[in-house]
C-alpha positions, 0 to 999 in steps of 0.5 A: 281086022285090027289089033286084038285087045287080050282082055277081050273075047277071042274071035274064034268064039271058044268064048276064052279071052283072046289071050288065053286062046289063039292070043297065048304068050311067046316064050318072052311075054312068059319070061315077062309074067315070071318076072312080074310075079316073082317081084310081087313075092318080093314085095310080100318077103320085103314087108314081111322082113320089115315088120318081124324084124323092125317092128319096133322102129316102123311104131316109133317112126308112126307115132312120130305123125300125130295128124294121124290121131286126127283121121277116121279109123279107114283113112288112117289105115291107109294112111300107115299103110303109105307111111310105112312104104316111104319108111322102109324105102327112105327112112335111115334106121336109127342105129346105121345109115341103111334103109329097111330096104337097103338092109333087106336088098344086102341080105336077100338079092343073092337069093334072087336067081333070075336076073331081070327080077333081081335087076327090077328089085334093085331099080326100086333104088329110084323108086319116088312117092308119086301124085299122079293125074289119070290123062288116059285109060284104055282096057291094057293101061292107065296113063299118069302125068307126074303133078309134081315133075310133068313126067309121064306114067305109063301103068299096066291093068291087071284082068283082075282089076275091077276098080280103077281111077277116073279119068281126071282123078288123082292117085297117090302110090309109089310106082316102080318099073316093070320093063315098058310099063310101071306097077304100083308097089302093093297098092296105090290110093285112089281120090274122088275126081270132085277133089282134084283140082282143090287138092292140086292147088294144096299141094302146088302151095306146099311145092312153092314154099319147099322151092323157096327154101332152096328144094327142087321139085325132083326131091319134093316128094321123097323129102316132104312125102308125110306133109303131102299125105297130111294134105291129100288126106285131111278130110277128103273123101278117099277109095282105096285101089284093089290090090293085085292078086296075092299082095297080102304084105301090105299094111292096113292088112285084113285077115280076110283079103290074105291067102291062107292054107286052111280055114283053122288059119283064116280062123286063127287070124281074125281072132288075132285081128279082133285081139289085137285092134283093141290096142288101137295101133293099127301098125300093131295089128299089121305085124301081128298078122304078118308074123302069123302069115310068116309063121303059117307060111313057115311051119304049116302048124297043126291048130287045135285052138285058134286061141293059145295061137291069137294069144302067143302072137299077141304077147310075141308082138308086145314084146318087141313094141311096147316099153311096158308089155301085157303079161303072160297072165293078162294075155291068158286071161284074155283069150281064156287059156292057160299063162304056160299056154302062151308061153308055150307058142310064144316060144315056138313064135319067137323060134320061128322068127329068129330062124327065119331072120338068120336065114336071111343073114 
């Protein structure tokens, strides 16, 4: 008999996958899902820590790319959502030299007690946007090709994954290493396979004039990441991936695709999610609903009314991103509460995320 594939039924017909049956890990496959899934937590305090504590900055840098008011409401989603990533990872903060992630990697590694997933973290270093072409997919791994250095990416399926690239299609994401195998951070953004090969010869024509100004092709992406997303999404039809399980950092948030405790806090984050997409500021609508996860994850807090919550994060939000914020009494007005009302959570929401920042000091 040949090798058995882990997803597949086990032999000994207890109708289990093979890997849950007679196929169970050894102590270091264990090791391995430990280190995978405390990574993916990483993942999650990361973008959490970048946009309670640099809300501000990650708005500024959006609003730099006015292609954006150009796209449709999902394609502009997707759009911040890749944005957001290379500026946390590459885009100096205006007052020092370091990175979001910089900054979060020197306050936060010493917390990370197991080795190897303080050792995978640290490599995100190296971590490059990338333009992958799918060669080869079999039901354990999908095999890229680098469209802009040729090299080869090898990425792990998940059991949970139902939607996958075709064969021949490109995807655009940002793979990090994971021993053998590379994992997309968060989420990567799938193109239809009808587009690839006009959406290649669009890319190859950005590739040529950065070389002709002295780039190589080992920095292009990292350098000229906005200019490529431009391309790719200038209208093309594009499929977003199916996150891995429990990713719910990511930018382009739902409320709906998030883990939460209770039905009060679904509730709370949807009204939150309607408030606030009023604004039109997709990025606004993010660090809402990350600060409310943060803030549930944190204080576990008793809600009588969704809506003196929706409110206190709304305001707290306004406060930090806007030159010119809503008042107590507009936001009140608004989600029919008192203005002492959403002082009151306000308060209690700016405490909570001011402990949570100097615990990461």
């Amino acid at each position: 008999m040949g090798k058995i594939k882990r997803n597949a039924l086990c032999p000994c017909g207890s109708g289990k996958k093979y890997k849950h049956c007679c196929g169970q890990k050894t102590g270091g496959e264990q090791t391995s899902e430990l280190v995978f899934k405390e990574a993916v937590q990483v993942q999650k305090d990361l973008m959490n820590y970048a946009f309670s504590k640099h809300q501000r900055a990650i708005n500024q840098f959006i609003n730099e790319f006015s292609f954006l008011a150009d796209m449709d409401k999902e394609t502009q989603q997707i759009s911040v959502f890749h944005l957001s990533v290379w500026g946390i990872f590459f885009r100096p903060l205006t007052d020092q030299k370091e990175t979001i992630f910089q900054e979060f990697l020197t306050k936060k590694a010493e917390d990370i007690t197991r080795p190897k997933t303080r050792q995978v973290v640290q490599s995100w270093t190296d971590m490059e946007p990338s333009l992958l072409l799918l060669n080869e997919k079999t039901d354990e791994s999908l095999y890229f090709e680098n469209m802009i250095t040729a090299e080869k990416v090898e990425v792990d399926v998940k059991p949970d994954q139902t939607v996958l690239p075709e064969k021949g299609s490109l995807v655009l994401g940002f793979p990090v290493q994971f021993e053998e195998k590379a994992e997309f951070f968060i989420q990567y953004t799938m193109f239809a396979k009808e587009f690839t090969d006009t959406l290649l010869l669009q890319v190859r024509q950005l590739v040529d004039a950065y070389e002709a100004n002295g780039g190589t092709r080992s920095t292009f992406m990292r350098e000229s990441f906005p200019d490529v997303l431009k391309c790719m999404f200038a209208k093309q039809e594009v499929e977003e991936s199916e996150p891995p399980a429990q990713t719910d950092g990511d930018a382009g948030l739902s409320a709906d695709r998030m883990d939460w405790a209770s039905d009060v806090q679904l509730e709370t984050a949807k009204l939150i999610e309607d408030g606030m997409k009023e604004h039109g500021d997709q990025s606004l609508t993010d660090g809402a609903l990350t600060v409310w996860k943060a803030y549930c994850d944190q204080k576990s807090p008793v809600i009588r009314k969704a809506a003196s919550f929706a409110a206190g994060i709304e305001y707290y939000i306004h406060s930090l991103a806007s030159d010119a914020p809503l008042s107590q009494a507009q936001v009140a007005k608004k989600y029919g509460i008192s203005a002492s009302t959403v002082s009151s959570r306000f308060k209690d929401i700016e405490k909570a995320v001011k402990e949570e920042q100097e615990a990461t000091v």
